[in-house]
TIMARTI-829036 format. One line per field, with one value per atom (N, C-alpha, C, CB): residue in one letter; atom name; x, y, z. Coordinates in steps of 0.02 Angstrom, whole numbers, m for minus. Glycine has a CB too. Layout:
<nodes>
r <- [A|...]
a <- [CA|...]
c1 <- [X|...]
c2 <- [Y|...]
c3 <- [Z|...]
</nodes>
This chain:
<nodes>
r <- [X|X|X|X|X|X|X|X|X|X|X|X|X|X|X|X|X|X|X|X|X|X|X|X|X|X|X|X|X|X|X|X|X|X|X|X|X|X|X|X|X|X|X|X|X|X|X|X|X|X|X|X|X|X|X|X|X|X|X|X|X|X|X|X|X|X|X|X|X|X|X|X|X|X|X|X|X|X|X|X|X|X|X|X|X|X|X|X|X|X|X|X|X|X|X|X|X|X|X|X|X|X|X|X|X|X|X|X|X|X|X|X|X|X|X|X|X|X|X|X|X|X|X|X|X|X|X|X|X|X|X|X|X|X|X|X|X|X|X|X|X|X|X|X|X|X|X|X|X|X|X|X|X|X|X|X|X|X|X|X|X|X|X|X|X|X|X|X|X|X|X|X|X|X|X|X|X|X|X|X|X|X|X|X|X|X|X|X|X|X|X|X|X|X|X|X|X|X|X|X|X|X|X|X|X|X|X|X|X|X|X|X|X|X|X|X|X|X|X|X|X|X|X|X|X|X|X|X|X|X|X|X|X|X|X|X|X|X|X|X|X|X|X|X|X|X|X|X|X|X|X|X|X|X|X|X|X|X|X|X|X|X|X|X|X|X|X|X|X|X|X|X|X|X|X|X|X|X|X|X|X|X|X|X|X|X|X|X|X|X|X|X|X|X|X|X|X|X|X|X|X|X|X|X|X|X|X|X|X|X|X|X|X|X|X|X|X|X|X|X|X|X|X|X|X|X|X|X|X|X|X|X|X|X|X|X|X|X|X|X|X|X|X|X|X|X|X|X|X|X|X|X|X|X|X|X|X|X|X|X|X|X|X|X|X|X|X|X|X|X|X|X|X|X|X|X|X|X|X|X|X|X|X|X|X|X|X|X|X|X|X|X|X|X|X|X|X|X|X|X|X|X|X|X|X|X|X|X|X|X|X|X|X|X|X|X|X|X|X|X|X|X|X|X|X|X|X|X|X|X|X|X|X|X|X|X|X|X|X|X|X|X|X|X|X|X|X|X|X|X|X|X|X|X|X|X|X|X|X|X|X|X|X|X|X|X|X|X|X|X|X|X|X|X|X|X|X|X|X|X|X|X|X|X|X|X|X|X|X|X|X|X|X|X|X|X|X|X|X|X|X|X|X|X|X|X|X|X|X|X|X|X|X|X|X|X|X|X|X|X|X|X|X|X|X|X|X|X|X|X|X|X|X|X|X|X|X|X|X|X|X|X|X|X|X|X|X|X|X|X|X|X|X|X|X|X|X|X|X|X|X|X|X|X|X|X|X|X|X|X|X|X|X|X|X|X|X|X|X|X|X|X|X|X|X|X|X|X|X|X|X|X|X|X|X|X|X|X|X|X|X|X|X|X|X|X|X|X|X|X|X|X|X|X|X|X|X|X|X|X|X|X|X|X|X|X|X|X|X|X|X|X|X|X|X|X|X|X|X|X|X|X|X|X|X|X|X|X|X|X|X|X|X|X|X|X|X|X|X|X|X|X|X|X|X|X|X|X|X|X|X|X|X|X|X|X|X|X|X|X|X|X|X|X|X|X|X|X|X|X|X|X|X|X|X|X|X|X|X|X|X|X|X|X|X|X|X|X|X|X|X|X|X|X|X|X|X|X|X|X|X|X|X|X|X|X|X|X|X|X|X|X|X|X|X|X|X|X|X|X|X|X|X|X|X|X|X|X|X|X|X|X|X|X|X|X|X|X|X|X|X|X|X|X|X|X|X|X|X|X|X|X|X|X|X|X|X|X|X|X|X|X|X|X|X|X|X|X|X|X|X|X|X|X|X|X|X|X|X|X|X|X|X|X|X|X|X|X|X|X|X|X|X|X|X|X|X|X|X|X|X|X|X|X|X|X|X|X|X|X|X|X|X|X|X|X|X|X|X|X|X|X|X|X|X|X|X|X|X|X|X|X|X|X|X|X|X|X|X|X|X|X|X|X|X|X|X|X|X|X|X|X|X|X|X|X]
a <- [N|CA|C|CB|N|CA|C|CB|N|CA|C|CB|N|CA|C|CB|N|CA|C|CB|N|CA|C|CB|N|CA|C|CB|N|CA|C|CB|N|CA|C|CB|N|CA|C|CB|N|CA|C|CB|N|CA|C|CB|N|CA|C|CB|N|CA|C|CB|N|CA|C|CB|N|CA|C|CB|N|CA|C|CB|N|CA|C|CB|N|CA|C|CB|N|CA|C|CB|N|CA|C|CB|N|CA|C|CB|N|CA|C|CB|N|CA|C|CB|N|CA|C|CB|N|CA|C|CB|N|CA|C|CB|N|CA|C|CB|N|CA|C|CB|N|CA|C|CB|N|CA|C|CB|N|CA|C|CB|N|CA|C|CB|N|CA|C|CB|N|CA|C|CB|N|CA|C|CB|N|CA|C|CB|N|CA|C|CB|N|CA|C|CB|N|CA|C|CB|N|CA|C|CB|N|CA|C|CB|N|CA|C|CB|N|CA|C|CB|N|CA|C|CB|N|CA|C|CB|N|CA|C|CB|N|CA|C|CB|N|CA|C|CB|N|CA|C|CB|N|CA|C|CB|N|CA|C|CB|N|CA|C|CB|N|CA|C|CB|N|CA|C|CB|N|CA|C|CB|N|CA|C|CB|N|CA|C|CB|N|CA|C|CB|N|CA|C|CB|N|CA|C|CB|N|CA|C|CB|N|CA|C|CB|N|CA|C|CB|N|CA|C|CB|N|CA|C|CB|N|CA|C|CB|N|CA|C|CB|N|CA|C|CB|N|CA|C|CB|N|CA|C|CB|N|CA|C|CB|N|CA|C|CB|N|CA|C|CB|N|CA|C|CB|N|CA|C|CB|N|CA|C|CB|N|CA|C|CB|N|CA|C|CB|N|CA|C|CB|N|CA|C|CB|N|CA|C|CB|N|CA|C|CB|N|CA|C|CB|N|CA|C|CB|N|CA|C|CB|N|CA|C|CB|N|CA|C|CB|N|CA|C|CB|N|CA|C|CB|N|CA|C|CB|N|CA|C|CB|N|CA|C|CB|N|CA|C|CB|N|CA|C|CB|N|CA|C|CB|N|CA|C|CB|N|CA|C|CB|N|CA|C|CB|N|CA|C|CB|N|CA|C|CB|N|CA|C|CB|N|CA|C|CB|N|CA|C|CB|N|CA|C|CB|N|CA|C|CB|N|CA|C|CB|N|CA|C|CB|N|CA|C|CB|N|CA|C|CB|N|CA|C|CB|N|CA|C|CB|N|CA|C|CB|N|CA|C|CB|N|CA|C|CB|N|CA|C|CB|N|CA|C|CB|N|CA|C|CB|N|CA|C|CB|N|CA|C|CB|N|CA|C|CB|N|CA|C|CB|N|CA|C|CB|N|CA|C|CB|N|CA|C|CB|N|CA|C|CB|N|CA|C|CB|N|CA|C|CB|N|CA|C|CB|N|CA|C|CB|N|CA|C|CB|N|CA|C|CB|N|CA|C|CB|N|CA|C|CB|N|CA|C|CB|N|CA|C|CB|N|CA|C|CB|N|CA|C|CB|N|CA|C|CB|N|CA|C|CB|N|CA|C|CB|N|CA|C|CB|N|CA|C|CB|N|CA|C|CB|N|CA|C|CB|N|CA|C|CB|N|CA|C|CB|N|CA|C|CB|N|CA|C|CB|N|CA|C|CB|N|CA|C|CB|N|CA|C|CB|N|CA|C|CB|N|CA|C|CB|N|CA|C|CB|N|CA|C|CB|N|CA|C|CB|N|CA|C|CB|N|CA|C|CB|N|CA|C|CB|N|CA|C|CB|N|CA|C|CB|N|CA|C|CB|N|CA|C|CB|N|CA|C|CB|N|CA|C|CB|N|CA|C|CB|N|CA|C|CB|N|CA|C|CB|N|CA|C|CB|N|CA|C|CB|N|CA|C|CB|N|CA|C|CB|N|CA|C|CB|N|CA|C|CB|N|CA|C|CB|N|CA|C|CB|N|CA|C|CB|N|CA|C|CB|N|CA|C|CB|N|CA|C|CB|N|CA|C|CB|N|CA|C|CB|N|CA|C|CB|N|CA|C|CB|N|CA|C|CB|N|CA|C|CB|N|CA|C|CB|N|CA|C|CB|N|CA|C|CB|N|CA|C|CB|N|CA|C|CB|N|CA|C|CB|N|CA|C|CB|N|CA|C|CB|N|CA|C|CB|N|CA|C|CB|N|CA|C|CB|N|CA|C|CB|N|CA|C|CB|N|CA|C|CB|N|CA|C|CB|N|CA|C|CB|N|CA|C|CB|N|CA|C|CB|N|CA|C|CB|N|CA|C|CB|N|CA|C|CB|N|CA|C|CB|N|CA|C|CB|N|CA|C|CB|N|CA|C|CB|N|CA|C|CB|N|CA|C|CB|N|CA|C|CB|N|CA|C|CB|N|CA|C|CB|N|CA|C|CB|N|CA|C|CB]
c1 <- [3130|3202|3238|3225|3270|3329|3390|3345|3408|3497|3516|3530|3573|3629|3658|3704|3671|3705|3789|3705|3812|3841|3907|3805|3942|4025|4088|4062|4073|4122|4189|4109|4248|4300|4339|4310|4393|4436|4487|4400|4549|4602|4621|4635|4643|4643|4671|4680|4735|4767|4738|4845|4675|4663|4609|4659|4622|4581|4494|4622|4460|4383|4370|4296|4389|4371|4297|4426|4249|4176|4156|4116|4194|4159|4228|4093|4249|4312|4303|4384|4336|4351|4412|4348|4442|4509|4502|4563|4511|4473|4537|4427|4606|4614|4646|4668|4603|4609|4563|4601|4575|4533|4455|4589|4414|4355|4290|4375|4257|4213|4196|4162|4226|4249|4192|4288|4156|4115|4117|4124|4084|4105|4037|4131|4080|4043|4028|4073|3959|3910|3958|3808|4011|4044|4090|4095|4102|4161|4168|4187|4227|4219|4191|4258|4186|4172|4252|4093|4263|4340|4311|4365|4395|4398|4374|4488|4374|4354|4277|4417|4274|4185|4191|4166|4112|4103|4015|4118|4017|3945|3922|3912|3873|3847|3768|3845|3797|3699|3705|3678|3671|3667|3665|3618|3720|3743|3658|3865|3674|3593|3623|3543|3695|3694|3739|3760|3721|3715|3661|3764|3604|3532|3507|3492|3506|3475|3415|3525|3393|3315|3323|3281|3392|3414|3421|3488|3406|3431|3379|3450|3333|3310|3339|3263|3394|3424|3499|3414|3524|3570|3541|3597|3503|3475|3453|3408|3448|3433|3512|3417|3570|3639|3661|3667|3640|3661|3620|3665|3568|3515|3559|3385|3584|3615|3695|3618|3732|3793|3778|3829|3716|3706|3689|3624|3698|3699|3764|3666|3817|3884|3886|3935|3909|3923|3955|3973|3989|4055|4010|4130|3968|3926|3901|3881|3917|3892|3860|3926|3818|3760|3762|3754|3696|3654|3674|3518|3715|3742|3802|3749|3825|3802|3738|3859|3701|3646|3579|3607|3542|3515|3468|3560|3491|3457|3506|3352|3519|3542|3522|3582|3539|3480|3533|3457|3608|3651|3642|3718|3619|3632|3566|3685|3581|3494|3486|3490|3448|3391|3372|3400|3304|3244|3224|3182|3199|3194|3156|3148|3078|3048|3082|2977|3108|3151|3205|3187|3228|3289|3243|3306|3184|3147|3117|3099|3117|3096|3126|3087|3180|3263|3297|3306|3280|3312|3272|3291|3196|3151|3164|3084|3174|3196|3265|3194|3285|3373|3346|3458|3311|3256|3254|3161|3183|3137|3189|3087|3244|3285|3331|3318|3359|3412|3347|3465|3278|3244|3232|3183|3227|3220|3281|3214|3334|3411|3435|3491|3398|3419|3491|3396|3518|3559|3559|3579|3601|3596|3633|3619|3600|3592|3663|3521|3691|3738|3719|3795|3704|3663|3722|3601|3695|3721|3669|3734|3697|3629|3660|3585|3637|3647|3588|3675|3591|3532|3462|3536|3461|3393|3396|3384|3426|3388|3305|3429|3309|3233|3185|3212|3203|3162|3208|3161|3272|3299|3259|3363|3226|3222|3148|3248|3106|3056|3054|3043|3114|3137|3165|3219|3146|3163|3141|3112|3087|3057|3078|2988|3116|3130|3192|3153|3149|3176|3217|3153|3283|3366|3408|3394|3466|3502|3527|3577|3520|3506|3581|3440|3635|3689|3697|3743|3709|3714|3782|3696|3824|3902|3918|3930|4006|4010|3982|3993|3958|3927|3956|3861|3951|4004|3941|4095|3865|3819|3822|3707|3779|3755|3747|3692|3781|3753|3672|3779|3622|3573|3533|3559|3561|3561|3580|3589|3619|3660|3618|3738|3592|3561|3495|3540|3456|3388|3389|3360|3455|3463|3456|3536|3511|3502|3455|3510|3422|3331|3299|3272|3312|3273|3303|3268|3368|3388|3427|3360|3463|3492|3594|3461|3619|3709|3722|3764|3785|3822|3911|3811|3924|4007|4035|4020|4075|4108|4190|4126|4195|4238|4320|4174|4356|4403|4383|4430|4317|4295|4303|4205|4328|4300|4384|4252|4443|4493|4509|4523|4470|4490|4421|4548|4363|4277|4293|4170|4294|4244|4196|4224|4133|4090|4057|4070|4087|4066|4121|4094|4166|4207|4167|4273|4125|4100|4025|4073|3986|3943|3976|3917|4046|4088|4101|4146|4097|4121|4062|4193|3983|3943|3910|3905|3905|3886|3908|3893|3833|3849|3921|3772|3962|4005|3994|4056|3935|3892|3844|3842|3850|3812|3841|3743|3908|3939|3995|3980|4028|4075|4130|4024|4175|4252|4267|4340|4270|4288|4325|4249|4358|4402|4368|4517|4301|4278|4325|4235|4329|4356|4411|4322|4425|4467|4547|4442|4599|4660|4696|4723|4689|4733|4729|4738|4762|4779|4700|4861|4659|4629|4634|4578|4694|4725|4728|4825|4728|4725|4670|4746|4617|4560|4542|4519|4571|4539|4578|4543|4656|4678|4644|4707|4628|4586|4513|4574|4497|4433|4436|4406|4503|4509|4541|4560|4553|4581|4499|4647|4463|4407|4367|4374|4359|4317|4327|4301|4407|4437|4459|4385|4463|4452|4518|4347|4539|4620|4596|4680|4651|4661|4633|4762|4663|4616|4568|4629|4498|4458|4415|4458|4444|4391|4403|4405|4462|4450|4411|4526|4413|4369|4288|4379|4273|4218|4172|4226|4227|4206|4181|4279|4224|4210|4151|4264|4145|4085|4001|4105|4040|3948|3961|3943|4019|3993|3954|4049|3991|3925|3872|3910|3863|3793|3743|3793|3778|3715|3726|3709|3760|3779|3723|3889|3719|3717|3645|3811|3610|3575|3508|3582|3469|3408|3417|3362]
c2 <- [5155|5167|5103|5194|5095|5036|5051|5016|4989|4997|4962|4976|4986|4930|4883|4976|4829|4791|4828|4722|4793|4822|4783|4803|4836|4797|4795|4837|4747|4753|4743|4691|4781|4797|4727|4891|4693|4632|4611|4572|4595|4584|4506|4618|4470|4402|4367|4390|4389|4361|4390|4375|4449|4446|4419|4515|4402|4385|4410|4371|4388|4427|4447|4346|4494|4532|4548|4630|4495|4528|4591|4472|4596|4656|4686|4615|4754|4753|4840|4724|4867|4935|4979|4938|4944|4967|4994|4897|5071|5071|5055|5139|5040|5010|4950|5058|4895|4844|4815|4831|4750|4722|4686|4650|4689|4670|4722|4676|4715|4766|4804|4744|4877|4929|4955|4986|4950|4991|5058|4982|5098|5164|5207|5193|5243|5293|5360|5307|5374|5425|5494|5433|5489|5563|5553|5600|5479|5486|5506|5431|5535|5507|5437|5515|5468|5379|5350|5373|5287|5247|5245|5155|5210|5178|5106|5178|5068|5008|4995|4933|4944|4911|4914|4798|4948|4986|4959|5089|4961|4963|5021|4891|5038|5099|5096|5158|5102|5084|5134|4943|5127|5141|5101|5170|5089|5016|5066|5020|5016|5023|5056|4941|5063|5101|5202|5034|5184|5268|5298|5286|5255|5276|5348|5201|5407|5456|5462|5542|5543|5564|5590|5633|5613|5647|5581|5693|5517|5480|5487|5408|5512|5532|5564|5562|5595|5631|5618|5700|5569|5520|5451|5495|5428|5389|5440|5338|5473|5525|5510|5638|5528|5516|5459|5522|5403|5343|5328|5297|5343|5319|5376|5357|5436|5468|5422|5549|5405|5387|5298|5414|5283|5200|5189|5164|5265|5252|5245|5302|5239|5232|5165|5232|5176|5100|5048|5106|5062|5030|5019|5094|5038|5007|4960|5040|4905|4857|4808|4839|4838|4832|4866|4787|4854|4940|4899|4962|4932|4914|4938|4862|4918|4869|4900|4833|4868|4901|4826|4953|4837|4776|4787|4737|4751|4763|4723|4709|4764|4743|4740|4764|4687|4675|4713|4570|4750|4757|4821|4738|4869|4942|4988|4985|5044|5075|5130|5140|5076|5114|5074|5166|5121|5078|5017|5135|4966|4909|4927|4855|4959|4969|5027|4998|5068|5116|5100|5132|5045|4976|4947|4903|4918|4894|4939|4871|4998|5045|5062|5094|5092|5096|5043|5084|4994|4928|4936|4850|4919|4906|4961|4898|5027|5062|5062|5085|5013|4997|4930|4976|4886|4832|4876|4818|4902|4942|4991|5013|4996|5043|5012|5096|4950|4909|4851|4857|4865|4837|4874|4813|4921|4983|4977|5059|4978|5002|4934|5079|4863|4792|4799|4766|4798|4790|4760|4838|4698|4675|4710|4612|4668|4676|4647|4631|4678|4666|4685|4707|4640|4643|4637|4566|4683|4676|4639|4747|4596|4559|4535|4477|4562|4531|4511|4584|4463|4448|4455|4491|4470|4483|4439|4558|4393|4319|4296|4232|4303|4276|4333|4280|4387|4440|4470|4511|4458|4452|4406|4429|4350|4295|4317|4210|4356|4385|4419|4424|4439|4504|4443|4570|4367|4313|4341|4237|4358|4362|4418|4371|4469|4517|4495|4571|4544|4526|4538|4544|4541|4562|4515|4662|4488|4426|4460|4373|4426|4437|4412|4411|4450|4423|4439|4449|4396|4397|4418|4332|4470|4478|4472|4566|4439|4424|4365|4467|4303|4275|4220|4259|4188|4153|4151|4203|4117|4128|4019|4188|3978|3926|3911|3930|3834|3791|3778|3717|3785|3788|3830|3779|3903|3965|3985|3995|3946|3949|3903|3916|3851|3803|3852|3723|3882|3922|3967|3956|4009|4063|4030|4099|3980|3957|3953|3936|3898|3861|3916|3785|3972|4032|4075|4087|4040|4097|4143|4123|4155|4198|4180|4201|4204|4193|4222|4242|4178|4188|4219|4133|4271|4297|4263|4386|4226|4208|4259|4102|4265|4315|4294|4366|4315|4275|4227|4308|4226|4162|4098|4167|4102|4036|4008|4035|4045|4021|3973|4067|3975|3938|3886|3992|3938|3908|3850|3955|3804|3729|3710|3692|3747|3744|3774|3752|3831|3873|3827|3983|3797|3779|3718|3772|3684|3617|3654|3555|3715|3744|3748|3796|3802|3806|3737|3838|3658|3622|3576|3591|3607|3580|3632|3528|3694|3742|3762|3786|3772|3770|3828|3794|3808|3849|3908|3813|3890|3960|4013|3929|3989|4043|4067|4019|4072|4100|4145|4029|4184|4239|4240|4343|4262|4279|4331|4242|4364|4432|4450|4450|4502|4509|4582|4523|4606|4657|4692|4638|4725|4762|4751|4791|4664|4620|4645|4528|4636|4647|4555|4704|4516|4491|4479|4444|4451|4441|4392|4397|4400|4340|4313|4340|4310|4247|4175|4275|4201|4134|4105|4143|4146|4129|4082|4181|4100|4061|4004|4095|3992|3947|3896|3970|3903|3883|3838|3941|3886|3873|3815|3942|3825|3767|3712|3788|3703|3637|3618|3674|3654|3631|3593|3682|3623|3608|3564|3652|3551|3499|3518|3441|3569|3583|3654|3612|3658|3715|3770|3707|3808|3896|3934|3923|3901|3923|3916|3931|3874|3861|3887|3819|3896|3945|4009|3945|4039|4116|4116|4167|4081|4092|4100|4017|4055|4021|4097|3937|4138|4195|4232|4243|4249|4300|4296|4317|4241|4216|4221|4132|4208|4232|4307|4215|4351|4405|4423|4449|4411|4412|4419|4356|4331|4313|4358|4236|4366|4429|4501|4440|4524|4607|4616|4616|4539|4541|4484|4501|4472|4430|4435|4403|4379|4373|4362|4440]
c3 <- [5071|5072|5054|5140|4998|4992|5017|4925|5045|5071|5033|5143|5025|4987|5047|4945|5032|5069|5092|5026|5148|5208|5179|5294|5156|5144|5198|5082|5231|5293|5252|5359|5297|5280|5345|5285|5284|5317|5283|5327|5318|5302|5293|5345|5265|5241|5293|5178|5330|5399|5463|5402|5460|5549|5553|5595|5614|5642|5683|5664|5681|5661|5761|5607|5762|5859|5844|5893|5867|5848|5892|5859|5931|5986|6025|6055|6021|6052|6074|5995|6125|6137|6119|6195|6079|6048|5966|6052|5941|5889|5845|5877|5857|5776|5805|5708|5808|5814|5756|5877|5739|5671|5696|5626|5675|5714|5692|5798|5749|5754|5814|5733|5813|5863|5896|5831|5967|6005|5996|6065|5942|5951|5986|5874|6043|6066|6023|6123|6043|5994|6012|6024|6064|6039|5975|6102|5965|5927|5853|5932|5821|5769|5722|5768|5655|5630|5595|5548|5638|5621|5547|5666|5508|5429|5452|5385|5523|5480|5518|5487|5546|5556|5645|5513|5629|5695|5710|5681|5790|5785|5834|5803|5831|5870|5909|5814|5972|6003|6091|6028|6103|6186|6252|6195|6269|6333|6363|6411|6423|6464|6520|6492|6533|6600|6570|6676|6514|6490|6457|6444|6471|6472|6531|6494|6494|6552|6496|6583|6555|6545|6468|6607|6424|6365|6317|6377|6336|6283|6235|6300|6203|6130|6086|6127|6126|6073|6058|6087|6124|6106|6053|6177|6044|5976|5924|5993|5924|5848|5813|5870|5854|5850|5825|5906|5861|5842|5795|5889|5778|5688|5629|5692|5652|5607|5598|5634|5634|5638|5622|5715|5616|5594|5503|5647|5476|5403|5372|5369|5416|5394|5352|5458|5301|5259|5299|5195|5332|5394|5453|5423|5482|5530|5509|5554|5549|5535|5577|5506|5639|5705|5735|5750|5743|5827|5887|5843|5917|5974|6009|5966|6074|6102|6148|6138|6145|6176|6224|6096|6269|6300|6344|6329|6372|6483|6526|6515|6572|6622|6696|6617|6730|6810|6851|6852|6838|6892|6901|6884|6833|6867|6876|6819|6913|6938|6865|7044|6821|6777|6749|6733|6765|6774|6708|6781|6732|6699|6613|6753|6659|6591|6512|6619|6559|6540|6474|6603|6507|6491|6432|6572|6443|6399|6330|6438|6346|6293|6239|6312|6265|6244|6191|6314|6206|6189|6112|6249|6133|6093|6048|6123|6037|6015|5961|6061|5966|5932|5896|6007|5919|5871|5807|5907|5846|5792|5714|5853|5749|5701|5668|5733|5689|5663|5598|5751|5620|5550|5496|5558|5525|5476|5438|5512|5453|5387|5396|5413|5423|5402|5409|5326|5492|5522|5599|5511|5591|5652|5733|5634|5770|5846|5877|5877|5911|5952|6040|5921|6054|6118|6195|6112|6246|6320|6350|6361|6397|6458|6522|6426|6547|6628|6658|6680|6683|6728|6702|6785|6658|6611|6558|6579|6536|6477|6479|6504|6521|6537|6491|6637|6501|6478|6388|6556|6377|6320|6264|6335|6285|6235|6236|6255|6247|6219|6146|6261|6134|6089|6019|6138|6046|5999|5912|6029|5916|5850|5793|5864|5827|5790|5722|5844|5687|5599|5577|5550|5635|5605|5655|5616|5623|5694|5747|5674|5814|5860|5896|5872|5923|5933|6015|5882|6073|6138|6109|6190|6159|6140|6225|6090|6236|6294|6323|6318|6291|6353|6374|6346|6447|6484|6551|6496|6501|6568|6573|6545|6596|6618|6537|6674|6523|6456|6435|6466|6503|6488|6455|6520|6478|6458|6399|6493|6353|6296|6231|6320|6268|6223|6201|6264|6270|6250|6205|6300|6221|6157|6090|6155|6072|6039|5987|6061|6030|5987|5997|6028|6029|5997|5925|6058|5905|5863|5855|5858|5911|5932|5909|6013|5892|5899|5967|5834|5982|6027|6033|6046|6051|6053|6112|6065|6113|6186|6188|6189|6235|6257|6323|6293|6323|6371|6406|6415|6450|6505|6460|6538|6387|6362|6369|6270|6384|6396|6458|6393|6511|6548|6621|6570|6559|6612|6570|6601|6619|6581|6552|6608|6621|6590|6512|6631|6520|6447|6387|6453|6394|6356|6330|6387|6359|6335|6281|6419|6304|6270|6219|6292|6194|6145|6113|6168|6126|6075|6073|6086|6091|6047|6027|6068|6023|5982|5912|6014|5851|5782|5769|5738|5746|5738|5683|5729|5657|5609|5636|5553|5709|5746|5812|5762|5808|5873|5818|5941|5897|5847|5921|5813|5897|5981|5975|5987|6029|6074|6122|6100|6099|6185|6213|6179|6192|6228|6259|6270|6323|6341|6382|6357|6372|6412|6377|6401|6425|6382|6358|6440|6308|6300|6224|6343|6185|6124|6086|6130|6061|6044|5993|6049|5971|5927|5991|5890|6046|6098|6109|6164|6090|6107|6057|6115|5994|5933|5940|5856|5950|5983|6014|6017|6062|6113|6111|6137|6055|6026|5968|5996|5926|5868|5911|5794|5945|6003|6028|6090|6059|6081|6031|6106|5969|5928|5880|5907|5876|5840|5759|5843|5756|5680|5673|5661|5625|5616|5608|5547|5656|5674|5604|5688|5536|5484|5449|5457|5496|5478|5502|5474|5563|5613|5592|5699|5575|5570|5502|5570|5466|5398|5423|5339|5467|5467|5504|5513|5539|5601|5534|5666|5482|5448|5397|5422|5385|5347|5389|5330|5445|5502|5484|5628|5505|5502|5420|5527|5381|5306|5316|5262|5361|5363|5418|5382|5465|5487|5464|5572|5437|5411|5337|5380|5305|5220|5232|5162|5297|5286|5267|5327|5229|5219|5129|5253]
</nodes>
């Protein structure tokens, strides 16, 4: 099977929402497998705490609804240590959205809680690997890293310290900004972020949209 490469849809003045719950917002929209498919860039996967005993046939859904030209990652999808189902279960599942996002050479938009330790196993897989949300320990940030992995930081980077100092030595070609399911504007975030990093509001939003290329269009 050949794919054609993945033409994400972007506007010259917005700003790049790598992960958001608002579907016409500019970015890339969480869409749930009941939904319609939006006009702009969407990703589609199975969070870990809407994993039941039927999810085979909720992923039949999401591999049918992941040939959208406009999808552009299987996700959000992961492991999580907070909610009750079951780990291996969590692990199957997951491995499952790998295995399928290599197949149609589309990247990963990943959930994690409390499970990194067992995330950075999944290092080797042959499509980029994006933590979305994270606002965990700088140590925790560096490992992803040197494994490979991009990072989305999300509101905590407005006012954690600590994550704010990860943000101004992290490659700025392998992170992306999000306001997930948070309510505030993230034009502040990028704000925020071009003050940290030393470098102008329009360098960074260029720079967001050019990673997304690079993992949507990569290899």
């Amino acid at each position: 099977m050949i794919l054609q490469p993945v033409k994400y849809l972007s506007l010259v003045m917005d700003f790049l929402d790598f992960h958001h719950h608002q579907p016409h917002k500019s970015g890339v929209y969480n869409l749930n497998i009941n939904e319609e498919i939006p006009g702009g860039n969407f990703s589609i996967g199975l969070h870990p705490k809407d994993i039941t005993e039927n999810w085979t046939s909720d992923f039949e859904k999401i591999k049918e609804i992941s040939f959208a030209n406009n999808c552009v990652a299987i996700g959000e999808c992961g492991l999580d240590g907070l909610i009750d189902v079951n780990e291996n279960l969590q692990n199957e599942v997951f491995q499952n959205h790998i295995s399928w996002a290599e197949d149609i050479r589309k990247p990963i938009n990943i959930h994690c809680v409390r499970r990194f330790s067992q995330i950075l196993h999944y290092k080797k897989a042959k499509v980029p690997l994006v933590i979305h949300g994270f606002n965990k320990k700088e140590k925790i940030g560096k490992e992803l890293l040197e494994a490979g992995f991009y990072l989305s930081f999300g509101r905590a980077g407005l006012d954690n310290l600590s994550l704010q100092q990860l943000i101004k030595d992290f490659p700025l070609h392998k992170m992306f900004l999000e306001t997930d399911d948070a309510d505030f504007d993230i034009a502040e975030l990028y704000q925020k972020v071009s003050e940290i990093k030393l470098i102008s509001l329009e360098n960074l939003k260029n720079q967001m949209w050019e990673n997304l290329e690079n993992v949507v269009n990569y290899g």
